[in-house]
C-alpha positions, -999 to +999 in steps of 0.1 A: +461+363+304+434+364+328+418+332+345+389+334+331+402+343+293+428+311+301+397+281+304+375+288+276+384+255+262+394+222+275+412+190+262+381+166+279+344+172+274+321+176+307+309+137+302+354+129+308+352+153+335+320+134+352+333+100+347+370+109+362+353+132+391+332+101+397+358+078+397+378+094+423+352+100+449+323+073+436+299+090+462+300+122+454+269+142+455+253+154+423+255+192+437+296+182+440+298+164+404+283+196+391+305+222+409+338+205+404+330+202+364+315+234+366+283+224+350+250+231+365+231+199+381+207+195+358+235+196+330+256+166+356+219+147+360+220+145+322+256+134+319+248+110+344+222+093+325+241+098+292+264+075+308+245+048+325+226+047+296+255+039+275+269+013+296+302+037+310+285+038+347+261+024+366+245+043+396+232+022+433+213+038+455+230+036+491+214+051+518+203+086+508+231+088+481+244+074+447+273+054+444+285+054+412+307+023+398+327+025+363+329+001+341+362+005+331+362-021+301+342+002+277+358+014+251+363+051+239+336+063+217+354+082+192+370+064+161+405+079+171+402+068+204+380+037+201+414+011+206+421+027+242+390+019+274+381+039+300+404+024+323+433+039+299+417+074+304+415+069+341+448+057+346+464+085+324+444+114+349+450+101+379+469+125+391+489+104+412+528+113+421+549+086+401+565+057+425+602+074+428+628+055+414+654+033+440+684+054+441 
């Protein structure tokens, strides 16, 4: 199975993708957001705004850049989800190596 053929489909939607590439690096250029999700920057811009529109982010001009905060007490917006925050869904991508264990 090719690359390509491999990532038609993912387990997160572009707006996960946004919010977890934004948490990691809350500076990031809009250029960046949209490479590493692999969206175009208009399609990011949107995200963006879906976003702080609905409360998940909020966006402060610094300089010549954004910095993007989370607000990581919102809640999941789908009804299967709703119970866990955003902070859950951060924590559970982190991607960080687990503290090893005291031998």
């Amino acid at each position: 199975m090719t690359g390509e053929s491999h990532r038609r489909w993912t387990f997160l939607t572009n707006h996960a993708h946004v919010l977890l590439a934004v948490a990691r690096t809350p500076d990031l250029r809009l250029r960046d957001i949209a490479e590493l999700v692999e969206v175009t920057e208009r399609t990011a811009m949107q995200i963006i705004v879906d976003l702080e529109e609905d409360g998940y982010l909020t966006r402060e001009r610094q300089g010549r850049r954004n910095h993007y905060r989370i607000n990581h007490g919102n809640p999941l917006r789908h009804p299967l989800e709703e119970h866990h925050h955003i902070d859950d869904l951060l924590r559970a991508l982190a991607h960080e190596e687990p503290n090893p264990r005291p031998a």
